[in-house]
C-alpha positions in Angstrom: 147.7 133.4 121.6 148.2 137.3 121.8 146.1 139.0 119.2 147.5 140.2 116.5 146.8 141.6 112.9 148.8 142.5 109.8 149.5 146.2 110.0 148.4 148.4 107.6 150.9 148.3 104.6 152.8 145.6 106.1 153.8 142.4 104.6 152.4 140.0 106.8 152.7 136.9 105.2 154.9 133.9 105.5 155.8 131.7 103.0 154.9 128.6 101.9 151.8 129.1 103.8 153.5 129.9 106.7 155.1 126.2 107.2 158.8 125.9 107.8 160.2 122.7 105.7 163.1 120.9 105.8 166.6 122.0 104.1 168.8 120.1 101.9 171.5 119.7 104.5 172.3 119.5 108.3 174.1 122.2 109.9 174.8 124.1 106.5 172.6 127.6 106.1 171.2 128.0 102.8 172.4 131.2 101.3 169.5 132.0 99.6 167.0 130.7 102.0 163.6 132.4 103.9 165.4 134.5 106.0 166.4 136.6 103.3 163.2 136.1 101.8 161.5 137.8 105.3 164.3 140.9 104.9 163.2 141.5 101.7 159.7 141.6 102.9 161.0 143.6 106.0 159.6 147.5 105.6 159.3 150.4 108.2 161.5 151.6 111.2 161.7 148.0 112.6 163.3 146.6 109.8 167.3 147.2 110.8 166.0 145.6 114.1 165.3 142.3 112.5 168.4 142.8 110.1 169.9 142.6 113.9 168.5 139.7 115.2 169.7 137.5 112.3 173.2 139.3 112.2 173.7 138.0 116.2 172.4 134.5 115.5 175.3 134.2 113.3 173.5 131.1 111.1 177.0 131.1 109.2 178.1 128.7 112.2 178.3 125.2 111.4 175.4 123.3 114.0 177.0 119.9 115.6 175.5 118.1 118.3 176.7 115.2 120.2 174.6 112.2 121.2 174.6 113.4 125.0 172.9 116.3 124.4 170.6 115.6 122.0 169.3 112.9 124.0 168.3 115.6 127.3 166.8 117.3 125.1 164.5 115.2 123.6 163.9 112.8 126.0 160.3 114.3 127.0 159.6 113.6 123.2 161.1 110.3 122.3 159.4 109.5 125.8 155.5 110.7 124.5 156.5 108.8 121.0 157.0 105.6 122.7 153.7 105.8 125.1 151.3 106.7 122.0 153.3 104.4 119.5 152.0 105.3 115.7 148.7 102.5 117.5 147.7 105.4 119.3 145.8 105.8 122.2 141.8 107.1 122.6 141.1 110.3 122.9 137.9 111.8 124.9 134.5 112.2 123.0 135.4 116.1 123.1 138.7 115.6 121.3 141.4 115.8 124.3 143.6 113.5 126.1 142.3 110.8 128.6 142.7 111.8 132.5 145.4 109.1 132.6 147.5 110.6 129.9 147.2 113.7 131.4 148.6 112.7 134.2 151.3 110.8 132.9 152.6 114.0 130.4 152.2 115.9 133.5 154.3 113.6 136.2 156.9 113.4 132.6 157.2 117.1 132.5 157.2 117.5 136.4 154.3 120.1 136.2 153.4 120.1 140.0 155.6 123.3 140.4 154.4 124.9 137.3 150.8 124.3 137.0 147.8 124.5 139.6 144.8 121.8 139.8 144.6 117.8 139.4 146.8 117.7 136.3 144.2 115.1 135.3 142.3 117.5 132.6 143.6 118.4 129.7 141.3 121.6 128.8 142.3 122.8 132.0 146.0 121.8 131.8 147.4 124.2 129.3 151.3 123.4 128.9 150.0 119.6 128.2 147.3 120.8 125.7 150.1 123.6 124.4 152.9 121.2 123.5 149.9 118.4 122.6 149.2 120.7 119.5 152.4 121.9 119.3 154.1 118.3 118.7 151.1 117.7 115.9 152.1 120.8 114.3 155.4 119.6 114.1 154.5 116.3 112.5 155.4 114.1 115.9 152.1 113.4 116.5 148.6 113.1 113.9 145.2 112.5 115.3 143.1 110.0 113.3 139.7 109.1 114.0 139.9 109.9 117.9 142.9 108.3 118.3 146.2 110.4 119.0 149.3 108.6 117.1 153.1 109.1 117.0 153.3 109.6 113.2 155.7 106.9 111.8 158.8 109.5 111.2 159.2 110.6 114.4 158.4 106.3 115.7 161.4 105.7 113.6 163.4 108.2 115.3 162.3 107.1 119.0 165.6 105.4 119.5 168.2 108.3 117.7 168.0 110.6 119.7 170.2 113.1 117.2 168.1 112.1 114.6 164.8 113.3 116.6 167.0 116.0 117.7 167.1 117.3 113.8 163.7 116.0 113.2 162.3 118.6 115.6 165.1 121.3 114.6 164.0 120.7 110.8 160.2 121.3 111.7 160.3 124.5 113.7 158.6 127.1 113.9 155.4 125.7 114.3 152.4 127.6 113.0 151.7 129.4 109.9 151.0 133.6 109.2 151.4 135.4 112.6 152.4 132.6 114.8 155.4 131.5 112.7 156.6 134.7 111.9 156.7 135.0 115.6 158.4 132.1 115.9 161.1 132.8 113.8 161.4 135.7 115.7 162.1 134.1 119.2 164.2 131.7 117.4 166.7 134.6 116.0 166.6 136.2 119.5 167.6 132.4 121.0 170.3 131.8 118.2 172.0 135.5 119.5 171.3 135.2 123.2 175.2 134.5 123.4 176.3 136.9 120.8 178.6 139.6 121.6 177.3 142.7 123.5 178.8 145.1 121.8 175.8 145.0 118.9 174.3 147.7 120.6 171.3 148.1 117.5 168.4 150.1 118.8 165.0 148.6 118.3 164.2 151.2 115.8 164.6 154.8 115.2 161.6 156.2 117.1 160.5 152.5 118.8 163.6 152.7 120.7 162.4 155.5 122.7 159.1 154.4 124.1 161.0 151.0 125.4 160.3 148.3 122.3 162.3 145.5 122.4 163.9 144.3 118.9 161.5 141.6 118.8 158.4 143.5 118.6 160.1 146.1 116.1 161.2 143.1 114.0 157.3 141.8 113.7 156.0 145.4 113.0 159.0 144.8 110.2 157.1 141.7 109.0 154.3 143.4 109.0 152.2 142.7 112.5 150.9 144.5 115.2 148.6 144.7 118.3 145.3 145.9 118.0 145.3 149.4 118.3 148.1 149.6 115.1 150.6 149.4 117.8 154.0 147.6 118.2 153.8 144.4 119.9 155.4 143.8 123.5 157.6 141.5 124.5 155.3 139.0 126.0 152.8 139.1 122.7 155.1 138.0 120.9 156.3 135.4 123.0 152.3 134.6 123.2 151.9 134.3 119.4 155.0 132.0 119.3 153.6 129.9 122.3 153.5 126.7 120.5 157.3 126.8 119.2 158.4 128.1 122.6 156.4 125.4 124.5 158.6 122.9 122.1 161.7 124.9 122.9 161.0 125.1 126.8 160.1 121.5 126.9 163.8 120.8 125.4 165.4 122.6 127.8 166.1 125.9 125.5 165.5 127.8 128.3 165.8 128.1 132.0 162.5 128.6 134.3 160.7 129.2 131.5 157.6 129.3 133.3 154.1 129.7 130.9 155.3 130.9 127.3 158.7 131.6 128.1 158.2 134.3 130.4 161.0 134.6 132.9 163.3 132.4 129.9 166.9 132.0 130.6 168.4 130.8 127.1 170.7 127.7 127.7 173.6 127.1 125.3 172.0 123.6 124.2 169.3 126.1 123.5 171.5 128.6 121.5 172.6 125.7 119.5 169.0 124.3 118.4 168.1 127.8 117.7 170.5 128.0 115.2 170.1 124.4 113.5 166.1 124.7 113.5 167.1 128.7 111.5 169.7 127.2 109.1 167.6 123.5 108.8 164.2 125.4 107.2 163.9 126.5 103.2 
């Protein structure tokens, strides 16, 4: 993860500890939800480019998915679910997955054109370690005692695929302080990748000039920056959001996505969880 700090006089802070939880309802956004919660909080010259990035996600949409698509899209899930089972399976003494499962996860997400080496080692096969912690952040998977289990939600869900589909949805971003505001972020400038071009917003008044994107305006908003006081690039803040973008990548959100999201293409099945993870988290 990039590093990051709060900015002096910035806000900084999520809420609720920085954990997204689920909303009363699918597909319905809740009026007076986080997101006007984080625009409240919101101060400095990035703050109209966040106001933008939730104005093109337009979270006023109702979210409907049908069984088809949900079901491409969290097949690589409902697949690791299955082969831990809420039995688990061992980990190593130092805490990471056994060679075996490495390689399985890695055949499962066809890694041989994305990652170098045996695909056998977890501490040296980052987008299996990545979306490893990611999943446990998002409550698909708990490790107990040195075993790694499906927790017994997301077991229950193996089979429904729209169900897991708003499982995940409801339990993203992943991450607290930093790394969810971040993730929020990505997942505004997902929800508007197909919004209409004519919102022609500039970052900021004065960022817009030295080539910031409206994501790192919108996290100087929230009150982050780089080290030097700065305002964060694209790719840190893709970096501080790795583990919801590995979770978003993995479901097909994007095309060659490559590590953290890099050279992303947003898909429209992508658009559309975007949106119901935004509206689905109170």
């Amino acid at each position: 993860m990039a590093l990051v700090r709060e900015r002096p006089g910035g806000g900084g802070k999520a809420g609720d500890g920085g954990r997204s939880v689920p909303g009363p309802r699918r597909g319905e956004p809740d009026p007076d939800g986080p997101l006007d919660a984080m625009l409240l909080r919101a101060s400095g010259p990035g703050e109209e480019a966040l106001a933008s990035l939730v104005r093109r996600a337009r979270l006023d949409e109702a979210v409907d998915v049908d069984r088809a698509t949900a079901t491409r899209m969290v097949g690589p899930v409902a697949w690791l679910v299955e082969r831990v089972g809420v039995e688990g399976v061992p980990l190593t003494a130092a805490g990471y997955l056994r060679p075996v499962d490495v390689a399985a996860v890695a055949h499962e997400l066809d890694l041989a054109e994305e990652w170098q080496g045996t695909l056998t080692r977890e501490s040296s096969t980052v987008p299996v370690l990545v979306w490893r912690e990611a999943l446990q952040r998002a409550g698909v998977l708990r490790v107990v005692k040195g075993r790694l289990h499906a927790t017994r939600a997301a077991a229950a869900l193996a089979d429904d695929p729209v169900g897991l589909w708003w499982f995940l949805a409801q339990r993203l971003p992943v991450g607290t302080t930093a790394e969810h505001d971040a993730g929020v972020v990505m997942l505004l400038e997902l929800a508007g990748d197909d919004a209409a071009a004519d919102d022609d917003t500039p970052a900021a008044p004065g960022l817009a000039a030295v080539g910031h994107t409206r994501t790192g305006a919108a996290m100087h908003a929230l009150g982050w920056c780089d080290r030097d006081g700065g305002v964060l690039g694209t790719a840190e803040v893709r970096s501080t959001a790795e583990r919801t973008i590995e979770i978003l990548h993995r479901m097909g959100a994007y095309l060659d996505a490559g590590m953290l999201g890099r050279r992303a293409v947003p898909t429209p099945e992508g658009v559309l969880f975007a949106r119901a993870a935004l509206q689905s988290w109170r």
